[in-house]
N, C-alpha and C positions, 0 to 999 in steps of 0.2 A: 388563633386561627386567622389564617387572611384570605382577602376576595380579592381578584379584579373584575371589576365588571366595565367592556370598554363601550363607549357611548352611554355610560351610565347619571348621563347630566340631570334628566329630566326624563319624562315616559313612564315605561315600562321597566327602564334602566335602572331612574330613580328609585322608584316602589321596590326592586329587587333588593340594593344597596341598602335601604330600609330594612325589611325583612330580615336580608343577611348579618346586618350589623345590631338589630335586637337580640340576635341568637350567639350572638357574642364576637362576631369577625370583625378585625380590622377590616375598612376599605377602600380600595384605590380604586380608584374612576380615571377614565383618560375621555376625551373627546377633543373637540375645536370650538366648543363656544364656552369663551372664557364667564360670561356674564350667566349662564347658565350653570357653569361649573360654581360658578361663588356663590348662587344661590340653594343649590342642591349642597354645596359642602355645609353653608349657616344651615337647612333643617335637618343633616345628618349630626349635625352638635349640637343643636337642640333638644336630638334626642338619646344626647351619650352617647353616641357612634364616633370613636376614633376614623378619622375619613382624612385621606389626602387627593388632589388630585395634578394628573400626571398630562399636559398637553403631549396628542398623539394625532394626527391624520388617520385611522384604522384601514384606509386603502392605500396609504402608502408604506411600502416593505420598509425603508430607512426610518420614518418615524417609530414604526411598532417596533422595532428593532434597537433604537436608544432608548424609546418608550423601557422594555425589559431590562435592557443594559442599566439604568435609573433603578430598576426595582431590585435586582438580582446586587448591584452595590450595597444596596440597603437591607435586605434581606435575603436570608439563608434559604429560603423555599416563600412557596406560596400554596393554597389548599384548594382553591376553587377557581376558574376562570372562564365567565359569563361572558361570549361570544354575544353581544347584544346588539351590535352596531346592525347595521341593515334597514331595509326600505321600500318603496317601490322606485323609486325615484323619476318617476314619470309615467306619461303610455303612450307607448306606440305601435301602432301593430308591425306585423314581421313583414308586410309585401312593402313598407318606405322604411322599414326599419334602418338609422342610421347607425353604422358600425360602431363611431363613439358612443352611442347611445347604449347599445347592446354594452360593449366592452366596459361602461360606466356602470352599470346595473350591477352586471359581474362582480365588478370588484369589489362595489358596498354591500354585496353580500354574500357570496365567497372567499372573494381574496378576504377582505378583515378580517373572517373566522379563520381560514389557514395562516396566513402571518400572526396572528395573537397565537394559534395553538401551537405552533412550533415555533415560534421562540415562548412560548412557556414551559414546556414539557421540563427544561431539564430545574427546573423549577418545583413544576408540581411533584417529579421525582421524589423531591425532599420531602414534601407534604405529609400530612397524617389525614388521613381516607380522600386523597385529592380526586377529584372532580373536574371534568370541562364541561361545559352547558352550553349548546348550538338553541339555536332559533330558525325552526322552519316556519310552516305556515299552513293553511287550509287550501292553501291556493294551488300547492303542487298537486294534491288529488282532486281539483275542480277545472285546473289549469291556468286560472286565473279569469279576471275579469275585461273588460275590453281594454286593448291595449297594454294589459299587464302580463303577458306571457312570457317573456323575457325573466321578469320576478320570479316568475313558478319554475322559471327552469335555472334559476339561482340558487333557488330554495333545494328545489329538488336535490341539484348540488352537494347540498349542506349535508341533507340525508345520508347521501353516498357517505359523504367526509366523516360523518359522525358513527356510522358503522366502521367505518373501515379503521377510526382512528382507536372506536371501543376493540377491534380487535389486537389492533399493533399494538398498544397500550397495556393491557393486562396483566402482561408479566410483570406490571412495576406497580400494580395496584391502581391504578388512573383507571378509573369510570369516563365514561362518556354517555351522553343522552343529550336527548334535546326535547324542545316544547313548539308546539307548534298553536298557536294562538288562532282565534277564530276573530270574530270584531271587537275590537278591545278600544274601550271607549278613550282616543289618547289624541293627541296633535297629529298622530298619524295620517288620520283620515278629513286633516283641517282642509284640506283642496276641496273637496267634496259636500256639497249642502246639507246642514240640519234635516231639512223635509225629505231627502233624497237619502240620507243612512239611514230615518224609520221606517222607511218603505223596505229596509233589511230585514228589518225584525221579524218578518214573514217567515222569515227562509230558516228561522234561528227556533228549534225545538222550546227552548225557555224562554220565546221573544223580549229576549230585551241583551244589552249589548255587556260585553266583560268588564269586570274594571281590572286595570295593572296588577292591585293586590291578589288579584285571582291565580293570574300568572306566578304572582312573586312566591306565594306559598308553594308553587309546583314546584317551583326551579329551587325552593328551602329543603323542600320533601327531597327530591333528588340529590342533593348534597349531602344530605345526612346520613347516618349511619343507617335510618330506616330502610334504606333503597339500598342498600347493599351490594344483594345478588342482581340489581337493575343495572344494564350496560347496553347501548346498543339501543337502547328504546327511544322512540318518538313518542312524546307524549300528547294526545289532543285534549285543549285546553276551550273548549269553541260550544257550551250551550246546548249541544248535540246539532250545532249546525250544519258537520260535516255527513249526516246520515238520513238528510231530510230528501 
């Protein structure tokens, strides 16, 4: 069995590539940070995890595109491919909203899950129970937080992309789903103060914040043969944050 998981350097990337590769998958990881990548490949061999990694930009079409062309030389198919890259990548509200700004969000979280999922499909084709795994968020049913609205409607995005791709997809046995993460205790929210994310914990039914392994088990669970008849699903992964 093989994975890719792209942005899978370090996070919540890392933790899945873990997860995946105890359950027996080879794993390729692509990202941009080389020193991150060589750290994450030495605790993916540490722990008997067969792991290569593949330098990729995920918001740009040319790199995710030799990114494939590299995998698809080397291998006959692939089984699973974890759409992880994404972000907030700032905040800005929409009345100064700057156009690059908006158009940059987009693409670290849109564009890199359409460029990875269509150049992989003809890939996961080959596959034996292949899989794609999208990453939404809490933030598309809250809208986000200040200045993050842009993100929620990235995200939102994603949602559309991953029904529509569980539909198109079918006939060839390709599942799709995604996870949508609530606070997950990771580098993500390193912008933002310690004192100022436990003042979240309010809002979070279990008060207290996710770890990546939480996630990683969801995104394992949906890969497997367990989740079968699951396509098309969002899965919320958030404490019961999302119903408080």
């Amino acid at each position: 069995m093989r994975a890719v998981i792209t942005g899978g350097t370090s996070g919540i990337g890392l933790s899945v590539a873990l997860t995946l590769g105890k359950e027996g998958y080879d794993i390729i990881i692509t990202g941009i940070d080389k020193e991150n990548a060589d750290n994450a490949l030495s605790e993916l061999k540490e722990n008997n995890i067969n792991a290569e990694f593949i330098y990729a930009n995920s918001m740009e079409e040319d790199d995710v595109n030799q990114a494939f062309d590299q995998i698809a030389k080397q291998y006959d198919s692939i089984d699973v491919l974890v759409n992880n890259v994404g972000g907030l990548g700032g905040r800005q509200k929409f009345d100064g909203m700057e156009t690059s700004f908006m158009r940059r969000v987009m693409a670290l979280n849109f564009d890199s899950a359409f460029f990875a999922s269509r150049a992989a499909i003809p890939l996961l084709k080959k596959g034996t129970n292949p899989s794609i795994i999208n990453y939404s968020t809490i933030a598309v049913t809250s809208g986000g937080g200040p200045g993050a609205g842009i993100y929620a409607a990235g995200k939102a995005a994603i949602e559309g992309l991953t029904r529509a791709l569980a539909k198109e997809l079918a006939e060839f046995g390709i599942r799709v789903n995604a996870v949508s993460p609530g606070t997950i205790d990771t580098a993500f929210h390193s912008a933002t103060s310690r004192d100022v994310m436990e003042t979240w914990k309010s809002g979070i039914v279990m008060k207290r914040f996710g770890d990546p392994s939480e996630v990683a088990t969801v995104v394992e669970f949906l890969t497997s043969t367990k989740a079968s008849f699951l396509t098309g699903e969002i899965i919320q992964v958030n404490g019961g944050q999302a119903f408080i």
